[in-house]
C-alpha positions in Angstrom: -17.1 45.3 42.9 -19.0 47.0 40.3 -21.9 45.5 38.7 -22.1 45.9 34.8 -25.5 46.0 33.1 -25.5 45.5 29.7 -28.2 46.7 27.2 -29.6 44.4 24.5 -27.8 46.6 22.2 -24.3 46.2 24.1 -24.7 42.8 24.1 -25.4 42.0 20.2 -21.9 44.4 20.0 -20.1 42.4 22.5 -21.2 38.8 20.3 -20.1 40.4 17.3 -16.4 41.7 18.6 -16.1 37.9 19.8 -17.0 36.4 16.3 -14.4 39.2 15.1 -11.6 38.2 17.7 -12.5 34.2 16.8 -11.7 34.6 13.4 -15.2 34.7 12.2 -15.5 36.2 8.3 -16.9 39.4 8.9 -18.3 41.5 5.4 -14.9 43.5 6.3 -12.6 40.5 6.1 -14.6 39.0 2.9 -13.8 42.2 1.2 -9.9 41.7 1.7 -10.1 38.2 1.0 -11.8 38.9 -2.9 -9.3 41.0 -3.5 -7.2 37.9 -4.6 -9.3 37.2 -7.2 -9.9 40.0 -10.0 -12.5 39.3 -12.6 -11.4 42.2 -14.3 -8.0 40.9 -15.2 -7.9 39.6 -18.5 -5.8 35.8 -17.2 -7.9 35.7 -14.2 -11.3 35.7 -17.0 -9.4 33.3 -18.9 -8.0 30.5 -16.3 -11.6 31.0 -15.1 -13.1 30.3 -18.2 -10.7 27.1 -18.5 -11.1 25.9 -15.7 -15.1 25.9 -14.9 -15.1 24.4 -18.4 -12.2 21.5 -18.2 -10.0 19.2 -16.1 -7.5 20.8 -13.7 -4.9 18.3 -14.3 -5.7 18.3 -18.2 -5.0 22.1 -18.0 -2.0 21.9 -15.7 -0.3 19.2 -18.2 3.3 20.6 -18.8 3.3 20.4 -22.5 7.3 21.4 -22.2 8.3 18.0 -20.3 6.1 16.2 -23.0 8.3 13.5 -25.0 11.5 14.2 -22.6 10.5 10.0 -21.1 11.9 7.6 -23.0 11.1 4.4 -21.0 14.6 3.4 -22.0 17.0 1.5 -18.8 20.4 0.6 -18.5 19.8 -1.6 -15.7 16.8 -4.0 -16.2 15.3 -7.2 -14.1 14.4 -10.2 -16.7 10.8 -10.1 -15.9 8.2 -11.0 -18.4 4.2 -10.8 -18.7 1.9 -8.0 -16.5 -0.4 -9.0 -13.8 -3.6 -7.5 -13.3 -5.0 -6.8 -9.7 -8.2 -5.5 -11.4 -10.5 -3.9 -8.9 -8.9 -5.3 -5.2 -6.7 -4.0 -2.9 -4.1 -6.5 -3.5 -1.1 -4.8 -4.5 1.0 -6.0 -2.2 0.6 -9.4 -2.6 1.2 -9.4 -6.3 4.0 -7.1 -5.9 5.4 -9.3 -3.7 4.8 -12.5 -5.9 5.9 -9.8 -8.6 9.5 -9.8 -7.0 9.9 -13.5 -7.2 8.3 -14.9 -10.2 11.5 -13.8 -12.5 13.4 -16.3 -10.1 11.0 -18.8 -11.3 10.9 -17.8 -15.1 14.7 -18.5 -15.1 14.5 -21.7 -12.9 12.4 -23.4 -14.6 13.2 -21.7 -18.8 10.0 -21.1 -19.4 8.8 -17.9 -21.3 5.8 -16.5 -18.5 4.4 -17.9 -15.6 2.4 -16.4 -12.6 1.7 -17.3 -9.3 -2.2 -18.2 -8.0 -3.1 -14.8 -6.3 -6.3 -15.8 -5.4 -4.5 -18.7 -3.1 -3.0 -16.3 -1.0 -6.0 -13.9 -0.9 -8.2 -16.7 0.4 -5.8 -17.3 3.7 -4.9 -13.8 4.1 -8.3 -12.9 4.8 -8.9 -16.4 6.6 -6.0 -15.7 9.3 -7.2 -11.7 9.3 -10.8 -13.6 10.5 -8.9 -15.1 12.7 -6.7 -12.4 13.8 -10.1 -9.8 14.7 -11.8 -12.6 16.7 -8.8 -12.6 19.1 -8.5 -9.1 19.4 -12.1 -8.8 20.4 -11.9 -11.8 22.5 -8.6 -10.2 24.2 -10.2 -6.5 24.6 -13.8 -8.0 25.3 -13.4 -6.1 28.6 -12.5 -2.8 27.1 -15.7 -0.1 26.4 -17.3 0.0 22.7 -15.3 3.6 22.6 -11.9 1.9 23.6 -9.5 3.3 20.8 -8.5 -0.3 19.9 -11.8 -1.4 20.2 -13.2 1.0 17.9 -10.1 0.4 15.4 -10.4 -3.4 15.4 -14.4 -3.3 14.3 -14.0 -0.2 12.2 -12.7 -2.8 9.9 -12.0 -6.6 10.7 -10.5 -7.4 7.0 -9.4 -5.3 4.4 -7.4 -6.5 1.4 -4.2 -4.2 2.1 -1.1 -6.0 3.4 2.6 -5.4 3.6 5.7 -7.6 2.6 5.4 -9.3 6.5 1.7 -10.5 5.8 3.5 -12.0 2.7 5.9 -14.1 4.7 3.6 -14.9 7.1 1.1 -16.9 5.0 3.7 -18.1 2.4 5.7 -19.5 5.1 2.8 -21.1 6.3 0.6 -22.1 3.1 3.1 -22.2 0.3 2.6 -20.9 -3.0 1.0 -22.6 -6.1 0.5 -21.9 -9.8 -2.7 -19.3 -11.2 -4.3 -22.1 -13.3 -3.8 -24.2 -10.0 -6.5 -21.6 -8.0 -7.2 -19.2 -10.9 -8.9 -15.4 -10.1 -12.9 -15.0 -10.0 -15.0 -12.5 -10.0 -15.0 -12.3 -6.4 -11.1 -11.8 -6.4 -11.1 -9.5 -9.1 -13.6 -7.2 -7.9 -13.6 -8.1 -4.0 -15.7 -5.2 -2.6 -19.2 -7.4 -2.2 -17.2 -9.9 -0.6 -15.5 -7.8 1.7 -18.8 -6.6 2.4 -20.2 -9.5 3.2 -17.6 -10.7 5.7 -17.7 -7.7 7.6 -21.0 -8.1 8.5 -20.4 -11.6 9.3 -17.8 -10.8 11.3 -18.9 -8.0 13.3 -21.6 -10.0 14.2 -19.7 -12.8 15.5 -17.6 -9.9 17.6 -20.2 -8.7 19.5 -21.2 -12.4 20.4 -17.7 -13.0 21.7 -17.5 -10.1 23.7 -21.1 -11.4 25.2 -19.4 -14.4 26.0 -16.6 -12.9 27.8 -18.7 -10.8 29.4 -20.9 -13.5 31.0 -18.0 -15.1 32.5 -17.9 -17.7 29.5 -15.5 -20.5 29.9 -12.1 -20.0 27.7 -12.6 -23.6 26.2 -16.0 -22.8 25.2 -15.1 -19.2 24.1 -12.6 -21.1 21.5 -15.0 -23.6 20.8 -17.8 -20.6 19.3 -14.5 -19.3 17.7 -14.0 -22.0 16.1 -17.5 -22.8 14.4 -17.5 -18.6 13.2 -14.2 -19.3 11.0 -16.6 -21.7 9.5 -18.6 -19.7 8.4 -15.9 -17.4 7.4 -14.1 -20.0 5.5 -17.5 -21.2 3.3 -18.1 -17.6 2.2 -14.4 -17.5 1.0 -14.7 -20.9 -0.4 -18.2 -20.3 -2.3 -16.6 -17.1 -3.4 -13.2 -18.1 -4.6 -13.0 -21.8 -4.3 -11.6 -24.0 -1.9 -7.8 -24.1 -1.9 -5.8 -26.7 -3.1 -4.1 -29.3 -0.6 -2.1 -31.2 -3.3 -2.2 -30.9 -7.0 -0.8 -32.0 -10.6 1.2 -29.7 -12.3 3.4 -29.6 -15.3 5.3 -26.6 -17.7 6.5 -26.1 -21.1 10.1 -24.9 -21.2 10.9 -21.8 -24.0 12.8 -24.9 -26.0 9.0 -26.2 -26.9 9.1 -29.5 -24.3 6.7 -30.0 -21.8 7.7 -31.5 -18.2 6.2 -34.6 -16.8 3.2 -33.9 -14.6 4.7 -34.0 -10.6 2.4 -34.0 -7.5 2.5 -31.0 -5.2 1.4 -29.8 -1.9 1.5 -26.0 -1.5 4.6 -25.8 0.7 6.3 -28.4 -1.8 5.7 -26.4 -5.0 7.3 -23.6 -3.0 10.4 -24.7 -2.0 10.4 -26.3 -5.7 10.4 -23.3 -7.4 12.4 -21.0 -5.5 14.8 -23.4 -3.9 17.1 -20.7 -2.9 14.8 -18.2 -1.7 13.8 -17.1 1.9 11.2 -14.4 2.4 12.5 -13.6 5.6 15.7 -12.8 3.7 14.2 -9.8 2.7 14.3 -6.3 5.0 11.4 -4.1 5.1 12.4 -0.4 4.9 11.0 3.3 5.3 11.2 6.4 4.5 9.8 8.1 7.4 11.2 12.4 7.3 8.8 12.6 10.5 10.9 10.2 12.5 14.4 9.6 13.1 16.6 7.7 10.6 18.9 4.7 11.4 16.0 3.4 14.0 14.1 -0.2 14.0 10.0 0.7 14.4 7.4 -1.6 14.9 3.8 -1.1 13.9 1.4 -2.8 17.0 -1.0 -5.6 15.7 -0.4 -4.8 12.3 -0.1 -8.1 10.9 -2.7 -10.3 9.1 -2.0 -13.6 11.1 -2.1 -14.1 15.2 1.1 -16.1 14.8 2.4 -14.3 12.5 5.2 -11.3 12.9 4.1 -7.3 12.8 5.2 -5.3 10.3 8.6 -4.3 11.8 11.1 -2.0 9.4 14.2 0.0 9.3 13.7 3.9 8.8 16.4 5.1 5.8 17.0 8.4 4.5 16.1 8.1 0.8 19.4 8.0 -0.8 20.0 5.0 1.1 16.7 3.4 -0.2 18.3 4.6 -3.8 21.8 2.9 -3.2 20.2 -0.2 -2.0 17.3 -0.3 -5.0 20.4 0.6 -7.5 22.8 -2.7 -6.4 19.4 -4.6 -6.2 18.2 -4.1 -10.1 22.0 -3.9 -11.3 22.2 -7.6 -9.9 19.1 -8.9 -11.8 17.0 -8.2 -8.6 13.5 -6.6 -8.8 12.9 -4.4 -5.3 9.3 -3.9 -3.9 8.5 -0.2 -3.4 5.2 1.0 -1.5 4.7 4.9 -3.4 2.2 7.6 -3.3 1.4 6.6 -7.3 -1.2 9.1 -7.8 0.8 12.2 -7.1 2.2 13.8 -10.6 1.1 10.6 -12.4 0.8 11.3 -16.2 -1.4 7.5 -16.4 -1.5 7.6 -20.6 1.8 7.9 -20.3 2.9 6.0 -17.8 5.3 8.4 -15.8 5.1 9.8 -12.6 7.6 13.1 -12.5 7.0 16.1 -10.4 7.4 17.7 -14.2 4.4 16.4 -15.2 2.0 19.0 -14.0 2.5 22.7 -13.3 -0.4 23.6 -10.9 1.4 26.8 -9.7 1.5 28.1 -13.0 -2.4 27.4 -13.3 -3.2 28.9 -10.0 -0.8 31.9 -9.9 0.4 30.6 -6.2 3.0 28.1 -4.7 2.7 24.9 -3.3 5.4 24.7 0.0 5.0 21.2 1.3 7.7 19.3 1.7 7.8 15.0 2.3 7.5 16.0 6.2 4.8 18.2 6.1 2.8 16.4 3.8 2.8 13.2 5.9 2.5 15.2 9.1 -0.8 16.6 7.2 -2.1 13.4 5.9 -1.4 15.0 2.1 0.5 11.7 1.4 1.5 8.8 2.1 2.4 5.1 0.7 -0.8 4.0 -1.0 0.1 1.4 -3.6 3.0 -0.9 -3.9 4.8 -2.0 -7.4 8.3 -3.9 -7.9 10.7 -1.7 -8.9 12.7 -3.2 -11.9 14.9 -0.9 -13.8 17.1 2.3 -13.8 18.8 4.1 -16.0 22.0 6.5 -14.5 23.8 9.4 -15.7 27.8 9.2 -17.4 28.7 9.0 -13.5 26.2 6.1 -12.5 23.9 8.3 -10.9 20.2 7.5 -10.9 18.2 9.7 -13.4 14.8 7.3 -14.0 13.6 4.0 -12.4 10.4 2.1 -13.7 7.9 -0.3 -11.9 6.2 -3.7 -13.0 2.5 -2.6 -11.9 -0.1 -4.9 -11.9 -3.1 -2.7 -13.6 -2.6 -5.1 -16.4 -1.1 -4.7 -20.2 -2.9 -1.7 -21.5 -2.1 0.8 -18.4 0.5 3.0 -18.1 3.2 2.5 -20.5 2.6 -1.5 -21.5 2.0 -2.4 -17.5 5.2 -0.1 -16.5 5.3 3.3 -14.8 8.4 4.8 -15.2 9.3 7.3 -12.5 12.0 10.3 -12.0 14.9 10.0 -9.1 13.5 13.4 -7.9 9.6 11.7 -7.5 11.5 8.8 -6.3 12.9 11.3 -3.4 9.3 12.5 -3.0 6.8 10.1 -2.8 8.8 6.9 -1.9 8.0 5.0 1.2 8.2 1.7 1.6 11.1 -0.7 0.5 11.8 -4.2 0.8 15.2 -5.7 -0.8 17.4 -8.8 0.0 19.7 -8.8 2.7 23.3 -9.1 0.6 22.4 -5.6 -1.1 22.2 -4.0 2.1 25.4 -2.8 4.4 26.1 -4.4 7.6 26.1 -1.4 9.4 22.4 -0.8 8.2 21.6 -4.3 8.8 22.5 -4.2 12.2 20.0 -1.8 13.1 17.3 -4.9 12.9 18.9 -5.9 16.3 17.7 -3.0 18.0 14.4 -2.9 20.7 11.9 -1.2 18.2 10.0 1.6 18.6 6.6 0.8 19.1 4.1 2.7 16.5 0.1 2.5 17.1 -1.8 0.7 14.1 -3.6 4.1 13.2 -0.3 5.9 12.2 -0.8 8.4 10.1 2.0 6.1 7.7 0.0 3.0 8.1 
């Protein structure tokens, strides 16, 4: 063999071919990059001059779809009065009560009425304590780096939830009325909070797992358990008040007359005013391009309760979601929807269309992404959730516009409602969660199949 000497000079050539070969940017390969932009071309000066000096999406503003939104339905759910989530991560929770409480407008003839958020908040995050002790308890043998591990102290509790974290704690805690458990500050704006029991309960995680690892006693594993949730439930309670086990409650009907004051528990009020409702009535649906239609998937440990259910759904091409989401709102039904809301969202106006803005026109180039691609690429996905109640359809019944309830309060969007094109709809729709009778059989038998097994960091989730 041959033995190669290099000199110092050969060898700075040879690293600099590599870099070359590696895709490093070379002075060469910058020179044929700025050749796509010219500073000598009188648009380039002037979308240069716009945009150092304004807003991108102020500049990409289609003024020619401006005024073509009516906010006009031929289909509409009775609902009445706009919640206000404020600054929490609660939208699915009041989108969920959001779906229900025009049942309980009607039931009961009155002219508004809401549903205590702040009830539900304070067991969601109670069971989600609950929930992370057992999951370190159960992987207390399993390295710091473990992937679960990691994922279960990464956060503990977050304030995000899907329609099954609904059912689970309403099934199991009931519902009341908002001046029963009304919002503080802490539920309105839940970030120091949060905070706060993180640290709490991180802490209390890595004494579990000392337990376990000392060859602890199960009994007196549960018994330590049991005094953390203490703790955990007197920061809730000094935070947002201590929930209500039975209370007084009475109504005044739209005719002016005012009920007789009746004595509820939680799960009593429940079953009071919405006598004909199950949530477990309701299927949770998907549209998932990245994974085959017409298939049952289940997401592993996403839930917010340990004897609660995952969040288990059916995948649906989204003309399916549509079909379902038209008979639902045609029948006085609102439908909750789980949507990408800041993607082509015109906020003063309260319309999401992929109209709205015309970046490709601002930046001379095309943007190729379709729904699969952008998920694949973590460019989108379901990130706020809002009931869906009305449509409007062309002269053959065809969806043209839909329109959520939000819960951003009154004075966003248009009056509390975004109203949203069929083509966004096809876009950046996601999640879906409608009643069982507006749904075929064929598609409801799907919920019979073995599911699919998803891991809780999914891109999706």
């Amino acid at each position: 063999m041959r033995k190669v000497v290099l000199t110092g000079a050969a060898v700075l050539l040879c690293l600099i071919s590599f870099g070359q070969t590696n895709g490093a940017l070379t002075p060469e390969l910058l020179g044929k990059i700025k050749q796509a932009y010219n500073i000598n071309d009188p648009s380039t000066r002037a979308i240069t001059n716009a945009l150092t000096h304004n807003d991108a999406k102020k500049l990409a503003e289609n003024n020619a779809f401006e005024g073509k939104v009516d906010h006009l339905f031929k289909y509409k759910v009775d609902v009445s009065g706009i919640t206000d989530q404020k600054s929490s991560g609660r939208c699915w929770m009041f989108t969920s009560l959001n779906v229900l409480r025009p049942k309980v407008i009607a039931g009961l003839n009155v002219g508004e009425f809401e549903f205590s958020q702040s009830y539900l908040y304070f067991y969601d995050l109670l069971e989600k304590s609950n929930l992370f002790l057992e999951n370190v308890i159960a992987s207390a043998n399993s390295s710091m780096d473990d992937r679960r591990v990691e994922w279960y102290f990464k956060s503990p509790i977050d304030d995000g939830g899907t329609w099954a974290g609904f059912i689970n704690i309403v099934d199991k805690y009931g519902l009341v009325p908002k001046s029963v458990m009304p919002e503080t500050n802490s539920s309105s704006n839940t970030s120091a909070m949060d905070a706060v029991l993180k640290t709490k309960l991180r802490e209390q995680g890595l004494m579990l797992r000392e337990m376990v690892g000392k060859m602890a006693k199960p009994a007196e594993i549960q018994s330590q358990k049991t005094a953390m949730l203490g703790d955990i439930y007197r920061i809730l309670a000094l935070n947002l008040g201590e929930p209500p086990v039975q209370f007084q409650w009475r109504y005044k009907a739209k005719d002016g007359s005012i009920s007789e004051y009746q004595t509820y528990t939680p799960l009593s009020f429940y079953h009071k005013v919405l006598p004909d409702v199950k949530v477990s009535d309701y299927v949770m649906m998907m549209n998932d391009p990245t994974r085959p239609y017409y298939k049952l998937y289940e997401v592993e440990n996403y839930r917010n309760a340990q004897d609660g259910q995952n969040w288990k759904y059916i995948n649906l091409p989204v003309e399916d979601l549509k079909k379902i989401a038209l008979e639902s709102i045609k029948n006085n039904e609102a439908v909750y929807g789980g949507v990408d809301v800041g993607k082509f969202l015109n906020s003063s106006e309260g319309v999401n269309a992929l109209e709205n803005y015309d970046y490709e026109a601002l930046y001379g180039m095309k943007f190729r992404m379709d729904k699969r691609q952008r998920i694949l690429t973590w460019e989108s996905g379901s990130s706020h959730g809002m009931s869906i109640v009305a449509v409007d359809v062309d002269k053959n019944g065809n969806p043209t516009m839909w329109q959520f309830e939000n819960s951003w309060g009154s004075s966003s969007g248009y009056k509390g409602y975004l109203t949203f094109t069929d083509s966004w709809f096809s876009e950046y729709m996601f999640r879906m969660v409608a009643l069982k009778k507006f749904i075929s059989p064929e598609i409801l038998k799907i919920a019979d199949q073995k599911a699919v097994v998803l891991l809780p960091w999914d891109r999706m989730f």
